[in-house]
C-alpha positions, 0 to 999 in steps of 0.5 A: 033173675037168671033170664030176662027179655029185653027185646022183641023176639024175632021167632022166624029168625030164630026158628031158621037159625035154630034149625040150622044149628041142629042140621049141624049137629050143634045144640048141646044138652045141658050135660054137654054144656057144662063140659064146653069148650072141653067137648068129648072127642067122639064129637064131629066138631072136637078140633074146632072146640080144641082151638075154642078152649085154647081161645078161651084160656088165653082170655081167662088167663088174661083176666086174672093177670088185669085183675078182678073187675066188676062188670063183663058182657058176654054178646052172643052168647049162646049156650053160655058157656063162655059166659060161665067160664067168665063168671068164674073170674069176674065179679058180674057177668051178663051173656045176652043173644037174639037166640031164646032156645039157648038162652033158656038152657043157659040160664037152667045150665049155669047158675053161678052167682053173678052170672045172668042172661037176656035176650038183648039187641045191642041196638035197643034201649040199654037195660043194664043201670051199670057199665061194663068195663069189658065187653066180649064178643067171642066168635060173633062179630060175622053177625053185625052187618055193620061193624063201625057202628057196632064198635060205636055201639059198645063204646057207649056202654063202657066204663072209664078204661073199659075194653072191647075184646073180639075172639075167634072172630074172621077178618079179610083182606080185599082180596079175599073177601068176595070169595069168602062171601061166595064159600058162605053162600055156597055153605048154607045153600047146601045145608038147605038155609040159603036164607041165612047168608043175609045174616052173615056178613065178612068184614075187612081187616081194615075195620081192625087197624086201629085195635091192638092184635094181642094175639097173632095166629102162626102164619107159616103152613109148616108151623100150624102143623105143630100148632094145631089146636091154636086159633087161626084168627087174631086176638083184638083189643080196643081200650076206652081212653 
């Protein structure tokens, strides 16, 4: 099946997360998503998609250099996008969320074959009879309270050599954390959500140290001036061995 439920729905979450994401202007129509991450530059959020599908180029361009494998996990997926981009290089490709609005316009959206959804907490039993031999979570990580744990998680749903990669994801250093914290709780108060900062965790650069950074934005504030649509957050890889 194109959708399928796992696990049991959180609707308050939802409903605040959902709300949210509309106040921001968002939720894309089934048009839009097929278009995304090339989104039309009449759109508020037309930069921050620039650097997206530069993200997500890098990462396909990436797959196709490694070679077709089989198996890829899409987590946090959303709309789907991402996940039918990825389906268009790998064999097998599942998007999974705790977000079943998106989730139903995805699994309506992209019908590729090969590609499927769910709604899915990673904690839960393990549905999936095979292993994935990449793991993605793309723009996401800021979701998992407990970063460590996660990693541990994931590993477990490897196959031999597997790799877990983490895109457009933000990480800090001590020093920064604490106001980064405070940006974030100060954001979704003003937008009307101050309950959603409890979902919304910073996680330290320390956590990525023993990772392999593929990628590394420019740091130089002169450079970035020439290098605008380029992400500002790494690109990290842990490889099962």
């Amino acid at each position: 099946m194109a959708f399928e439920i796992f696990s049991t729905i959180d609707a308050k979450f939802e409903d605040l997360y959902i709300a949210l994401r509309e106040k921001e202007g968002r939720i894309y129509t089934a048009e839009e998503c097929i278009e995304l991450p090339y989104l039309s530059s009449r759109s508020k959020h037309f930069n921050e998609w620039k650097m997206r599908a530069e993200t997500m180029e890098r990462f396909l361009g990436y797959l196709e250099k490694r070679g077709q494998k089989k198996q890829l996990l899409d987590i946090g997926c959303g709309n789907g996008w991402f996940s039918h981009r990825c389906s268009q290089k790998i064999k097998t490709v599942v998007g999974v969320d705790l977000n079943v609005t998106e989730l139903k316009i995805a699994a309506s959206t992209f019908k590729n074959e090969g590609l499927s959804f769910a709604y899915w907490d990673v904690y839960d039993k393990n549905p999936f009879i095979f292993p994935f031999d990449y793991i993605v979570l793309n723009a996401v990580i800021q979701y998992f309270e407990d970063f460590s744990a996660l990693i541990e998680r994931l590993k477990g749903f490897l196959s031999p050599n597997g790799e877990i990669h983490i895109l457009d994801s933000p990480f800090y250093d001590k020093s920064t954390v604490e106001e980064a914290r405070r940006r974030s709780k100060d954001y979704y108060q003003k937008m009307g959500f101050s309950e959603l900062s409890s979902f919304y965790h910073h996680h330290l650069k320390s956590n990525v140290e023993h990772f392999e950074e593929l990628y590394r934005p420019v740091q130089n504030k002169w450079k970035r001036k020439f290098f605008r649509n380029a992400s500002p957050f790494s690109w990290y890889r842990y490889r099962l061995t």
